[in-house]
C-alpha positions as CSV (number, residue, x, y, z in Angstrom):
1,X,11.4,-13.4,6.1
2,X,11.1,-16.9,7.2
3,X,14.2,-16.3,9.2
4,X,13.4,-13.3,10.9
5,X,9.6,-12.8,11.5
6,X,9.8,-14.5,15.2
7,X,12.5,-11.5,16.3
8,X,10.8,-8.5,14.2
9,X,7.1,-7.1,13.1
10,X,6.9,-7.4,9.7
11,X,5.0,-5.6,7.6
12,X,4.8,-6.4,3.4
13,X,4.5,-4.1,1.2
14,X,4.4,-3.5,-2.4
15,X,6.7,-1.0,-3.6
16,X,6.1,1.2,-6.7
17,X,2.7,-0.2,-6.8
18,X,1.6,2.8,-9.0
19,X,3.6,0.9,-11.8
20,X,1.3,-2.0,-12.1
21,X,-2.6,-2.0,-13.1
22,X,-5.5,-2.7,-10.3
23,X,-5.7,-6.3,-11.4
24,X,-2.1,-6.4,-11.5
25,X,-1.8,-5.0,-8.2
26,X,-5.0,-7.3,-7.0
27,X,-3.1,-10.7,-8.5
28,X,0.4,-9.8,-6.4
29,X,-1.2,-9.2,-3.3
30,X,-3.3,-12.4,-3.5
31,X,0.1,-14.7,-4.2
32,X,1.8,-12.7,-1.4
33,X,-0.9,-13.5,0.8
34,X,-0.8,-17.0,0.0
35,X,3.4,-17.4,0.0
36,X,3.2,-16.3,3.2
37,X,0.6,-17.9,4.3
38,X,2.5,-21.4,2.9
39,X,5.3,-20.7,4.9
40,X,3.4,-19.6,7.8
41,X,5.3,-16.2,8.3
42,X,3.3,-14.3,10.7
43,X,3.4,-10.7,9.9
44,X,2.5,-7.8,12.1
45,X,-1.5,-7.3,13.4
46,X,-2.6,-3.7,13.7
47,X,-5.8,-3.3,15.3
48,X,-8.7,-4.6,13.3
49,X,-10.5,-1.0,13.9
50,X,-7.6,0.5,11.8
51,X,-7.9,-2.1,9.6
52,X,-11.8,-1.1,8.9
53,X,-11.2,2.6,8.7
54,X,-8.2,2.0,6.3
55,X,-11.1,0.3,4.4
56,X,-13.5,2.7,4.9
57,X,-10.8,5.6,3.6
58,X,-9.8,4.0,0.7
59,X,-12.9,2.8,-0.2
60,X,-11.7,-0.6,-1.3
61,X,-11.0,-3.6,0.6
62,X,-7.1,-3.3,1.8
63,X,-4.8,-5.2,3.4
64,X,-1.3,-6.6,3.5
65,X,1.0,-6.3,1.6
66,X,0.0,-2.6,1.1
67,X,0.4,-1.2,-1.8
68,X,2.7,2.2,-1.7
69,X,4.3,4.5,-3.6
70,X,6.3,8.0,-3.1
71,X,7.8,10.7,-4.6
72,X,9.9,13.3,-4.1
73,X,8.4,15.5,-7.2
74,X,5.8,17.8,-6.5
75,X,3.0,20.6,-8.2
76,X,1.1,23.0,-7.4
77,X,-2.7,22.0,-8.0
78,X,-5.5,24.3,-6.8
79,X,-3.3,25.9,-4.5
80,X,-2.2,23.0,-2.8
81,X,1.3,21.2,-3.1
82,X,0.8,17.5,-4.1
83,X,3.3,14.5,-4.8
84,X,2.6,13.5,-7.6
85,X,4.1,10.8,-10.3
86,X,3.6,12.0,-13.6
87,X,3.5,9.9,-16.6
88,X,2.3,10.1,-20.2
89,X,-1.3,8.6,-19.3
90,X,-1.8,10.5,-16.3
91,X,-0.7,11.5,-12.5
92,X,-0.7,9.1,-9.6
93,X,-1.2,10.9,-6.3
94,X,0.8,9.4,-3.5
95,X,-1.7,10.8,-1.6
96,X,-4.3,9.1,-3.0
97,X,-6.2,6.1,-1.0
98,X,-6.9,4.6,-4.6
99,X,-3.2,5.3,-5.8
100,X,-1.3,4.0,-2.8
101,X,-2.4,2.9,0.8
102,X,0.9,5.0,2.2
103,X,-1.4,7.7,3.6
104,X,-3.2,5.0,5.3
105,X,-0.2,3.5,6.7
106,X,0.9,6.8,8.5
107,X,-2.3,7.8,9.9
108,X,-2.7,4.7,11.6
C-alpha cells in the first residue's frame, strides 16, 4: 500500500469480518488504523456527510477499514430473499449494518 496509495484511492477493508467477534473486529480496525497511520498511507476521503449517515445507519461508530462480508447463499425469510451466512450459532446477514458495513459502502 505504501507503494501505491499516491497513484490509486484506497479503501481498507476487512474481509470476512462476520468470522471474528465485535471486540475482535473492534481491536483489528484500531491496529489498522494505526499501521497506516505509522506509515502515513493516506487512504481515500468520502464525504464526511456519508460518513455520519453510515453512522447513523448502522448505529455504531464506523469507519475504515470497513468491515464486510458476502455471500452467494441465500433464504427465504418472511417473504423476502436474504444473503445470509449460516453457522451453528446463528445467521449473519450481509445485509445487516451490525453484521457487515457492505450495505453501507454501496449506498454511498
Amino acid at each position: 500500500m505504501k507503494e501505491i496509495h499516491t497513484k490509486v484511492p484506497i479503501i481498507p477493508i476487512i474481509a470476512k469480518s462476520d468470522t471474528m467477534t465485535s471486540a475482535e473486529k473492534k481491536e483489528f480496525k484500531e491496529w489498522v488504523q494505526q499501521k497506516l497511520q505509522e506509515e502515513e498511507i493516506k487512504i481515500f476521503q468520502f464525504d464526511p456527510s456519508t460518513i455520519d449517515e453510515m453512522s447513523r445507519q448502522a448505529e455504531v461508530a464506523t469507519g475504515p477499514p470497513w468491515a464486510v462480508m458476502a455471500t452467494k447463499d441465500t433464504t427465504i425469510e418472511d417473504g423476502e430473499v436474504k444473503a445470509l451466512r449460516i453457522y451453528d450459532w446463528g445467521a449473519a446477514d450481509a445485509a445487516n449494518p451490525q453484521h457487515s458495513d457492505l450495505l453501507l459502502r454501496c449506498r454511498s
